[in-house]
N, C-alpha and C positions, 0 to 999 in steps of 0.2 A: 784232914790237914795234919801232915807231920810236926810235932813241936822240936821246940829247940831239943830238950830233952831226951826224945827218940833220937834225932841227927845227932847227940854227942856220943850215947851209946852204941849207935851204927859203928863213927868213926872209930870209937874205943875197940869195940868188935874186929873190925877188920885191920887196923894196926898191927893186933895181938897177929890177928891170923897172915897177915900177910907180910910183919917185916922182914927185911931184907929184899923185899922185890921191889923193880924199878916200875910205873904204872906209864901209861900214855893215851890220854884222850886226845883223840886226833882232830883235826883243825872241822869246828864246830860253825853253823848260822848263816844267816843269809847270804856269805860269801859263797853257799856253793853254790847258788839258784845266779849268779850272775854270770856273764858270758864274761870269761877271762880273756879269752883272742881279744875282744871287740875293744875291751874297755886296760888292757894290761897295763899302759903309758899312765892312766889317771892315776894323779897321785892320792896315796891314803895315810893316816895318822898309824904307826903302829908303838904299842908300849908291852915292853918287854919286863917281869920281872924277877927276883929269884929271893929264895929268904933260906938259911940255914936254922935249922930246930935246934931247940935245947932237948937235953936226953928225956924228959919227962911227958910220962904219955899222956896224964891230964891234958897239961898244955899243950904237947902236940895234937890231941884230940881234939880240942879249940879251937884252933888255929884252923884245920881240914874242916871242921864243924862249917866255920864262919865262912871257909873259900868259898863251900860248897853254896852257903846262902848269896855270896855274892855274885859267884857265877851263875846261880838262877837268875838275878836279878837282872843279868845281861839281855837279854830278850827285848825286856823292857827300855832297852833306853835308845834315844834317840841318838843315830848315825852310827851304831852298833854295825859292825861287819860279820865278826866273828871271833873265834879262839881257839886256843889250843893249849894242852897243860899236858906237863909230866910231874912226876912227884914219885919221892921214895919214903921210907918210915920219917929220912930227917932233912929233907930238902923240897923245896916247891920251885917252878918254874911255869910263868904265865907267858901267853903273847896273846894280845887282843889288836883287834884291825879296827880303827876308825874312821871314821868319812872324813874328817878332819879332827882337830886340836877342841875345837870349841866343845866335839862331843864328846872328846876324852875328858875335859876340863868337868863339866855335866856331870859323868857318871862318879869322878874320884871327887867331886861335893857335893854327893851325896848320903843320904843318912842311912843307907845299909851301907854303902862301902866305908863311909866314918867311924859307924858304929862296929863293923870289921875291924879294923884297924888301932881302935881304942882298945876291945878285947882280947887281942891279939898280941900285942906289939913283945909281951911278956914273955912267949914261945920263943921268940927272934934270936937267936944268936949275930946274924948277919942278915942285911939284906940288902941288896942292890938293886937300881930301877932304871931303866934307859928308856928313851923315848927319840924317835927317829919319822921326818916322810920318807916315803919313797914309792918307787911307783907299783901296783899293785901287784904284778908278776913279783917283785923285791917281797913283797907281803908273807908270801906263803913259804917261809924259810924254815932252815932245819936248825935243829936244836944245836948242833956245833958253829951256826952264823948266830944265832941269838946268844950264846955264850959269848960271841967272839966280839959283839956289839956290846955287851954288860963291861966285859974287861975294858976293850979299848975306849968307855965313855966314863969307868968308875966310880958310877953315880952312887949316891945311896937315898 
């Protein structure tokens, strides 16, 4: 079992080693085991979102610590579709696909994504959250339409 402790050191690790590059885990989960033609029209819940770092690598190491525990935690929850994330030394950027609202509702009340977000929030210089349906083909978008959803809804 990995402790918290190992995953801060990891992130600490690879910060050092890897700032200044842009990363991209490409669109992850059940979504891919589904027939897109058949089902493309159904609509799905998707949440989009992005957070600006403060310079310090403790807290940036936190922060990548906690995503990482949260994005495990995604598997686990009911009407999960999938995701996808990009991230640089000082920026994050999520989009998660849900079967609807109630399971998005579900997963952000819960106590790893809470307890996320309590340890976290200190990292934050900026953050912004949009949340949108549409229909499933809409789903699978690129990072310059999920940018273009953040600004034109200005959530935070």
């Amino acid at each position: 079992m990995v402790t918290f402790k190992t995953r801060l050191i990891y992130c600490i690790s690879m910060f050092i080693l890897l700032s200044g590059c842009a990363h991209e885990i490409a669109l992850t989960g059940p979504i891919n085991n589904l027939n897109l033609q058949a089902s493309h029209n159904s609509k799905v819940f998707i949440s989009i979102s992005y957070a600006s770092l403060k310079p310090n690598v403790l807290l940036r190491s936190r922060f990548f610590a906690y995503q990482d525990l949260v994005v495990k935690s995604l598997d686990q929850s009911i009407g999960f579709l999938g995701y996808k994330r990009r991230y640089t030394e000082s920026e994050s950027w999520t989009i998660t696909i849900w079967e609807n609202e109630q399971s998005f509702e579900s997963f952000i009340n819960s106590s790893t994504y809470q307890n996320a977000m309590i340890k976290t929030y200190l990292a934050m210089n900026d953050a912004r959250f949009s949340k949108i349906e549409a229909p499933l083909k809409e789903a699978i978008m690129s990072w310059d339409k999920a940018n273009e959803i953040l600004e034109s809804q200005n959530s935070v």
